[in-house]
N, C-alpha and C positions, 0 to 999 in steps of 0.2 A: 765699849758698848754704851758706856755713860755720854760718853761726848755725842754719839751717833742718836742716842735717845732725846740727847737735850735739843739738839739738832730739828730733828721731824715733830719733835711738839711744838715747835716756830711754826709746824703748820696749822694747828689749831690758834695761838695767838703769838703772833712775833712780838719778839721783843729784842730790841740792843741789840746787836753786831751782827749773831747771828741769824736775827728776826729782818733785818735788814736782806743780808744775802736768801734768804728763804723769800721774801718779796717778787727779788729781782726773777728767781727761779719760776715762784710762780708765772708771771705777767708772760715768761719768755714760754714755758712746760703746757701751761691750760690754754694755749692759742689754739692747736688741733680740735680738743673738746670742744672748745666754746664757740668757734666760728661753725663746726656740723652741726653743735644745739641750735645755733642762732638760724641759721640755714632752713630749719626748719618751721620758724615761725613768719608769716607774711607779717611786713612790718607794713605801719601806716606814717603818714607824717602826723607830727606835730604831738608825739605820744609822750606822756608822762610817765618814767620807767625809774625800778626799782634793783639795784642789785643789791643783793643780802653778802655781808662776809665779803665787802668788794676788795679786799688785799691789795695787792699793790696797785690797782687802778683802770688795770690794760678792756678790766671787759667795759668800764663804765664808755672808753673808745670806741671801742665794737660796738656798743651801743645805741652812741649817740653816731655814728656812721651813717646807720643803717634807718633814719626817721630823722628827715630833714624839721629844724626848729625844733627839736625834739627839747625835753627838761629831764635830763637823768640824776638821779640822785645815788649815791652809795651810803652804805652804811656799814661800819665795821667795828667789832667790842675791842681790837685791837690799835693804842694809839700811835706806833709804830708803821702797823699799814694805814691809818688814816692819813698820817705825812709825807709816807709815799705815794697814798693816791692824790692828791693835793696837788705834789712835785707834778706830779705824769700829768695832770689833767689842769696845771695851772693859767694855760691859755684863755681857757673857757668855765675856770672857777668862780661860783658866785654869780657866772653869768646863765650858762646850760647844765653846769655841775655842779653839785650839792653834795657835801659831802660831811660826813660828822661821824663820832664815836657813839655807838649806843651796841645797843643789845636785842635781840630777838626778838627777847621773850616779853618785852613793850616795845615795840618800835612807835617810834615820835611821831606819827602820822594822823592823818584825817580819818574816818572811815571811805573808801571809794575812792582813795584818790588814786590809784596808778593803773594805766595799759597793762602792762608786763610787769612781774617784778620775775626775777632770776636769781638761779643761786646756785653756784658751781663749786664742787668739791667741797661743801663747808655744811651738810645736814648732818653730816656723823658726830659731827664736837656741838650740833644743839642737845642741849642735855633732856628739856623733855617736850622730846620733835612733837606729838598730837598737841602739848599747848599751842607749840612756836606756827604751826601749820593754822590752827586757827588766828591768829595773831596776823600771817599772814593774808589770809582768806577775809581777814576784818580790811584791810589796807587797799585791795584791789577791788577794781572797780566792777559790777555786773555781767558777765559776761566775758570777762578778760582772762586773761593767761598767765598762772605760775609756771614757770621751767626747771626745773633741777636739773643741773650735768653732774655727771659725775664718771671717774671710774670704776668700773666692780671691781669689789674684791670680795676675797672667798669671805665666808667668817672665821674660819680657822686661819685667815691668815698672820703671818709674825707682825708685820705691819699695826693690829689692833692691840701687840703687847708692846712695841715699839712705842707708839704715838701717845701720849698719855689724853686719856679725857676722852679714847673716840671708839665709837661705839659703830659695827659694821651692818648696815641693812642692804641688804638682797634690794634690786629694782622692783622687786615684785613687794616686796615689804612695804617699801614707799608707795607703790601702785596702790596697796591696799588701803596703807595710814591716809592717803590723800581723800578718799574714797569714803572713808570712816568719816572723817573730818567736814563732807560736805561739799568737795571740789566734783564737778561732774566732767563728764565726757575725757576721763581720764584715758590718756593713752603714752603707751610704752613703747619708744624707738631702743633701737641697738645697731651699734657697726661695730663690727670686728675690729683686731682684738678684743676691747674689753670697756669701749664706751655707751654709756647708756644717758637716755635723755627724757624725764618723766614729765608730761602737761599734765594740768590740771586747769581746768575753766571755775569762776564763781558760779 
């Protein structure tokens, strides 16, 4: 159980060997999520996009796919997934991608400066989501789109004693916090199984 614990807290911040193969997992596990979240947002060109928790790299791709000339940046508290997003995204580093270690709860930005910012599987391990939520809503631009994906999971699930540091909200929880916090025209997608997709506008 030890090993299996140390394990899945690589998913809140990788670290060293096993923080490494928890990356790769990602990039390959959160492709289904992420391309029906993205699926849902009408992209524009030339859009300046934010992924929060960007782990091993794969959505900053998907990102910049999908908005031609686009400027995506990632951002991740983990320096393990920073150098694996780097690797994945080194063709276009520095040039369309941005990428650095920081934290939420200040992210290093302008006020107003991003289209989208996005944030897939990683709101459970912000520790206090109504500051982080503001923080974000400071960074995005008037009018524009935060995404959360994520999978549900129950609250009773083992998963939240498993994973150290993470903390389980209902999609409707998020619906509300986002709501509290000032995001309007909030709305809540779901597909079977157990994927959910939360917007919120400035």
């Amino acid at each position: 159980m030890g090993i299996l614990k140390t394990f899945f807290t690589n998913c809140a911040h990788p670290k060293g060997r096993m923080g490494r193969v928890m990356l790769r997992f990602m990039n390959f596990g959160h492709a289904p999520l992420t391309n029906w979240g993205l699926s849902l947002t009408e992209f524009q060109d030339g859009w300046t996009m934010l992924d929060i928790g960007c782990g091993g790299g794969a959505t900053l791709q998907r990102l910049l796919k999908r908005s031609e000339n686009a400027k995506v940046y990632g951002i991740d508290i983990s320096e393990e997934s920073v150098a694996k997003a780097r690797q994945v995204n080194a063709d276009v580093l520095d040039k369309q991608v941005f990428i650095q270690q920081g934290n939420v709860e200040k992210l290093p930005y302008e006020d107003n400066t991003f289209d989208l910012i996005t944030a897939v599987e990683t709101v459970y391990f912000w520790q206090d989501l109504p500051h982080c939520l503001q923080e974000v809503r400071r960074v995005l631009k008037p009018d524009c789109q935060f995404a959360i994906m994520l999978e549900v999971i129950e609250t009773n699930s083992k998963w939240a004693n498993v994973v150290e540091g993470m903390t389980v909200y209902s999609p409707e929880q998020i619906k509300q916090m986002l709501e509290k916090t000032g995001f309007k025209e909030v709305t809540l997608h779901r597909k079977k199984p157990t994927y959910a997709t939360i917007f919120g506008k400035k």
